[in-house]
N, C-alpha and C positions, 0 to 999 in steps of 0.2 A: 496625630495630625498629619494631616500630608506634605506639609514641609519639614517634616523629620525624614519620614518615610522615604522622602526626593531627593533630602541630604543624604542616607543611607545608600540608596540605589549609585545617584549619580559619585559619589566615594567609593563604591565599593566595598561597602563592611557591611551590607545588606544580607542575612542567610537565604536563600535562593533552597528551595525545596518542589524535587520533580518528583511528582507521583504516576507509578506505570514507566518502567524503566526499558521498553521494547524498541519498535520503527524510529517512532519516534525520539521517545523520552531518554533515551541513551545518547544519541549524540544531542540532543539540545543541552543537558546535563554538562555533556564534556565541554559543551562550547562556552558554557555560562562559567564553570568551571576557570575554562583558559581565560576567559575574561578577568579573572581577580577575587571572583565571590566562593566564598564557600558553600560548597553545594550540599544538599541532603536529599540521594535518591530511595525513594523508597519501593518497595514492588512487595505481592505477595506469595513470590515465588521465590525460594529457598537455594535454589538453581541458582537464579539470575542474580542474587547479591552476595553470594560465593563468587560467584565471577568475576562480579563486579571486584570485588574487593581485593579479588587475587590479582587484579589487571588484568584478564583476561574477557575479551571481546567476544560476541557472540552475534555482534552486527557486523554483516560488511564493509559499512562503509567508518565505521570504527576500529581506528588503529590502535594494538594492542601498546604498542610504545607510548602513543599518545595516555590512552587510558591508564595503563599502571603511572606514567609520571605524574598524571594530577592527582591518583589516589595514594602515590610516595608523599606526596607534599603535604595532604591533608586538605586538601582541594575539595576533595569528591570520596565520601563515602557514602553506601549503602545500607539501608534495614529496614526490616519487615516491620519495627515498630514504628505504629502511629503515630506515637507519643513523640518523637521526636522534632513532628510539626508545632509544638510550643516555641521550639526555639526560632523559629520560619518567619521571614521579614515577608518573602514572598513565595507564591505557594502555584506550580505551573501542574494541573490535571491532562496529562496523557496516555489515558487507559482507553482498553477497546470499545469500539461501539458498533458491533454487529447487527445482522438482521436474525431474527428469530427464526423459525420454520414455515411462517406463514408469511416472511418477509416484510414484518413489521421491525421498528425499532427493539433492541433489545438494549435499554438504560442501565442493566442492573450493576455494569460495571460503576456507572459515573452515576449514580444512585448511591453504592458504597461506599467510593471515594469523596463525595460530599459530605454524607455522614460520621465520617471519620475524620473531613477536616474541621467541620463544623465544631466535633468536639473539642478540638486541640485550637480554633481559631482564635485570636488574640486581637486586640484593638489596634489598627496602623499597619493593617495585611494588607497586602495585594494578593488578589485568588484570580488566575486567572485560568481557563480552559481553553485548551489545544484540540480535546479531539471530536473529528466530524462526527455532525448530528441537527437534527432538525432544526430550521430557524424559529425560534424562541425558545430553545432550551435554558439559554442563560438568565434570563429576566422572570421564566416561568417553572422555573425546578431550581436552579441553582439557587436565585436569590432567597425564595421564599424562605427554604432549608436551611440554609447560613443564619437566613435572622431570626428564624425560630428557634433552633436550637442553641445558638450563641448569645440572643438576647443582645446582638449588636445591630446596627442599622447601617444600611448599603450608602456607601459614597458620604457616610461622615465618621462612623466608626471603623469600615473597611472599604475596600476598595475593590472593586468585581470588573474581569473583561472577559472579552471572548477574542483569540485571535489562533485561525485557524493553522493545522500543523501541513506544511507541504515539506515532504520529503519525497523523491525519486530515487527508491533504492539504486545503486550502480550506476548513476548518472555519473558522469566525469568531469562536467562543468560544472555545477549545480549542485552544489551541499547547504546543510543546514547552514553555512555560515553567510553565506553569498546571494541567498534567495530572498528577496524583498516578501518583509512583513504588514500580514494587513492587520491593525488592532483597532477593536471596536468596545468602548468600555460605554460601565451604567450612567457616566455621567462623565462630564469635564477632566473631573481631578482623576479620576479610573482611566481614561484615555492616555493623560498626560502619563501617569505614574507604568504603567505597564509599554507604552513606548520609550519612556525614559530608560528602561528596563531593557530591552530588546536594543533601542541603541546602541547602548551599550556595548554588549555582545556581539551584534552581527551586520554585516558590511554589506548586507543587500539595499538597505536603507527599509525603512517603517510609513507604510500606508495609513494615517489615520480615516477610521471611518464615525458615523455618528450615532454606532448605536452597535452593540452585539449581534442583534437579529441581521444589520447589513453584512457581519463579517463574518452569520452563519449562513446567510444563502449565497455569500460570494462562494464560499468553500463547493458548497452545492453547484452552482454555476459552472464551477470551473471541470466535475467531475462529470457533471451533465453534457455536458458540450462534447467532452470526448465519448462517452457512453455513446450519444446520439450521433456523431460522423465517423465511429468505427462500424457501428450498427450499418451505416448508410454503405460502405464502403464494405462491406460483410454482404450485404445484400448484391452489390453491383457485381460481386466474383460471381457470386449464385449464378448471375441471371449469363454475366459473361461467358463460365464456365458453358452452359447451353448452347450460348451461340457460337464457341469454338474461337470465342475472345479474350487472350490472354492481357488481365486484367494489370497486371504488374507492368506491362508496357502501354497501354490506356494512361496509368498511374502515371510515368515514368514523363510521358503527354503534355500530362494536365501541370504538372508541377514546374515547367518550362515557363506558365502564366507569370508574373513578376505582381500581380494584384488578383484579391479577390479568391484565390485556393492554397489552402491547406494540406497537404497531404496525410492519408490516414491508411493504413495498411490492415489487407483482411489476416484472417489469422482463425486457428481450429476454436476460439472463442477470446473472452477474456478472463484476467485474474487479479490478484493481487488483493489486496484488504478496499482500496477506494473504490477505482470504477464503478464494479459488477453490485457497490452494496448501498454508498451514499446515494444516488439518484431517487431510490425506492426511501428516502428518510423524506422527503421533499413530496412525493407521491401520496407518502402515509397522514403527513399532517396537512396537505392538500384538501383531503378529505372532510377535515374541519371545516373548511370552506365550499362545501358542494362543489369542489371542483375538480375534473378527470384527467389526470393529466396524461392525455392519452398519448400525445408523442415520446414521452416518456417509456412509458410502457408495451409501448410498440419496438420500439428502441433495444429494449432490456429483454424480451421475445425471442429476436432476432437474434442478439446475440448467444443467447442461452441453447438457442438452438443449432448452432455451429458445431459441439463438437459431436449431434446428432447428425450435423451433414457431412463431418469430415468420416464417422463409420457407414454414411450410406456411398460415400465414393471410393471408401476401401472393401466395401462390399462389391462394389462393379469393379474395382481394377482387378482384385483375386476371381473376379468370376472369367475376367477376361483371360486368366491363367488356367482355366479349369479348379481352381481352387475354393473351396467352401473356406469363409471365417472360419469355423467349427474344427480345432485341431491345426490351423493355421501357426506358423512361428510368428507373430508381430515383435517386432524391434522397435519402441518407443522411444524417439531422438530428443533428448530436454523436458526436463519434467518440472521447472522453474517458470513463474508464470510470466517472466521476461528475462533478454538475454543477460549473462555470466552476472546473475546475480543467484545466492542461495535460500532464494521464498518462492515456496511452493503454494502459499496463499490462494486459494481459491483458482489454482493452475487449469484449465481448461483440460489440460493434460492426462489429470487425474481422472474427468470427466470421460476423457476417451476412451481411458483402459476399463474403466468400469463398464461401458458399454460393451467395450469388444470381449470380455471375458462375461458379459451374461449371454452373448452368441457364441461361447466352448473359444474364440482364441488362447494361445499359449501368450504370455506376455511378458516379454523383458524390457527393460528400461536400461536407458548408459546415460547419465550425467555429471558432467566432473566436479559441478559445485553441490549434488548434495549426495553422496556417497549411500545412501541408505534412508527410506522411510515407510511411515505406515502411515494405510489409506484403510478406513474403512475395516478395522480389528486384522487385517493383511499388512504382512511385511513383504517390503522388498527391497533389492538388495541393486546398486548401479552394475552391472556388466561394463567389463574391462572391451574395447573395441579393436576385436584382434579380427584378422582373415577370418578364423574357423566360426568367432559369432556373427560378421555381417552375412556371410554364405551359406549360415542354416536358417537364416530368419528371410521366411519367403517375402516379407516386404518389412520395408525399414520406411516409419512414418515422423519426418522431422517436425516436431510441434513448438520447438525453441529455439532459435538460431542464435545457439550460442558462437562467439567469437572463435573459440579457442580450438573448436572442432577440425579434423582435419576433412574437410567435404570431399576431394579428389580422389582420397584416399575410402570414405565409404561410397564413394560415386564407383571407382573402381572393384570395389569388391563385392557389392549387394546386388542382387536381382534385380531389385526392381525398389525405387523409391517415391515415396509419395510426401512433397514439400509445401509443408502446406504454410511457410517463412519466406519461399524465395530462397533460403539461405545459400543455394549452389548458383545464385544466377553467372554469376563471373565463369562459370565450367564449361568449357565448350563441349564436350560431349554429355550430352543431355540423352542419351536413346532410353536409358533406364530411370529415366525423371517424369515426372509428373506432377503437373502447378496443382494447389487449390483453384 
């Protein structure tokens, strides 16, 4: 019944089970955790609940002290089995939800993870889903799957929501704990019971909404909005860059306004798991409805395109040196798809060297938050930033502006830099600089 269920949450003797233990589902884990509940994370990575269970973090924004104390206690532990959702009062789905190859939805994550809880689900659950994806996922795959295969019925035997995950890796203000929740359940009691739940837990305060499908397009909205005014703001460097208009003091203009502007910064593209993938979930199931959502798609174009513009202007700076790409040193400045954080998710970055090494450049990379990765069956290895590497690499291309970098110091020592972050604006001598 759901005033057991409500007595359970709001006491705290609730079991609390997060499935997909990554961005998100690791600190929500620890924060439900710090809250009083015993948690059960599950994942199907062998890796990641070794980790877990040693106390050791593998999120940034996840303190190792914090983690090993609540899994000392018996707060928080981890496992790859299923089964362990029998014991689950309530049950939070945070696995990936990709685009395919053809930049469709790819469900097969949250496909597996339904059928898994489906099996283990128990009468008096709360199931609720965190991660982005198209609106009606929850009422049109989630629900049918649970009551088919469980043989219980939505919103009298369990309880179903949907309440989207917003995390900003390496944000400073802004953590899982403090960021207001939006929950949108199948019904009354599903509403109440999963913000009773989140309450709980975290200090941002709880959004209710009237339905899953609102609290899967708001998620949508939110990632759209920015897709579509970085896009706008990508375009305006394009056009400035031609007319010999340095667009970062335009910017710098406009945001003087006190109503009515937003500031959005261009950049060699975007990245991360949200932006560049949710908008095209909204696009895909658009189409059920004869409808084109072309600002969208214009949008997602534009940016996609960027770190094709950022090698057609390192094409014209080395030609302006007499230098062919071809055999070229490029020094690649932050390979993190935003600043001093360590996710290379969908880095525009990656995107750059790819191009520049199918035109013969030599490619190194220096980044202090992620020592070493592979792109593409290619390793590569961060470069330490000493005199002898900025002064053989004929241009040094900043694609991350991370904090911690010493800019004055490759300002002074590199040839010739091409910034495509802004990241040296504060440097007065600029002769070896070059904006996007």
């Amino acid at each position: 019944m759901k005033s057991e269920l409500l007595n359970k949450i709001e006491g705290r003797s609730a079991v609390v089970s997060v499935v997909g233990l990554g961005y998100v589902g690791l600190p929500l884990a620890l924060e439900i955790s710090k809250a009083g509940y015993r948690v059960i994370g599950i994942d199907v990575n062998d890796r990641i609940i070794a980790k877990v269970n040693a106390g050791n973090s593998y999120i940034g924004d996840v303190e190792d002290t914090e983690l090993s104390a609540q899994v000392k206690k018996g707060q928080l532990h981890a496992t790859s089995d299923f089964g362990a959702l029998r014991t689950a009062d309530c049950i939070i789905i945070c696995v990936p939800t990709p685009l395919d190859m053809n930049k469709q939805p790819d469900m097969s994550f949250i496909k597996s993870a339904i059928d898994s809880v489906a099996k283990y689900l128990r009468r008096d659950t709360l199931v609720v889903l965190e991660s982005t994806t198209y609106p009606g996922t929850t009422e049109e795959l989630l629900k049918p799957v649970l009551e088919r295969q469980s043989g219980l019925e939505c919103e009298k035997d369990f309880f179903l929501a949907f309440s989207p995950e917003r995390v900003d890796p390496g944000n400073g203000v802004f953590k899982t704990k403090n960021t207001p929740k939006v929950v949108g359940g199948m019904g009354k009691d599903s509403t109440e019971l999963a913000a009773a739940l989140y309450g709980n837990v975290l200090e941002g305060g709880i959004f209710q909404v009237s339905s899953p499908i609102v609290a899967e397009m708001e998620k949508i909205l939110e990632n759209t909005y920015r897709n579509i005014n970085i896009a706008l703001i990508n375009e305006m460097a394009i056009i400035c860059e031609q007319m010999k208009i340095n667009i970062w003091e335009v910017i710098d203009a406009a945001r003087t306004k006190p109503y009515g502007f937003q500031a959005f910064y261009p950049g060699p593209g975007i990245g991360g798991h949200c932006i560049p993938l949710d908008p095209f979930y909204l696009t895909w199931k658009a189409r059920e409805y004869d409808y084109h959502t072309r600002l969208i798609e214009l949008s997602g174009e534009i940016n996609e395109y960027m770190p094709q513009y950022v090698v057609e202007r390192i094409y014209r700076i080395l030609n302006r040196f007499r230098k062919p790409i071809n055999g070229s040193e490029v020094l690649i400045l932050g390979i993190a798809y935003k600043p001093d954080v360590a996710d290379y998710r969908e880095s525009p970055a990656l995107k750059v060297i790819e191009l520049l090494e199918e035109q013969g450049a030599r490619i190194s990379y220096h980044d202090p938050y992620i020592p070493d990765l592979e792109h593409k069956n290619k390793r590569y290895v961060s470069k330490t930033l000493t005199v002898e590497v900025l002064r053989q690499s004929e241009l040094v291309v900043i694609t991350t502006p991370h904090k911690c970098v010493d800019y004055a110091f490759v300002q002074k020592n590199s040839p010739f830099i091409f910034d495509t972050k802004n990241a040296m604006r504060d440097l007065e001598d600029r002769s070896n600089i070059e904006l996007l």
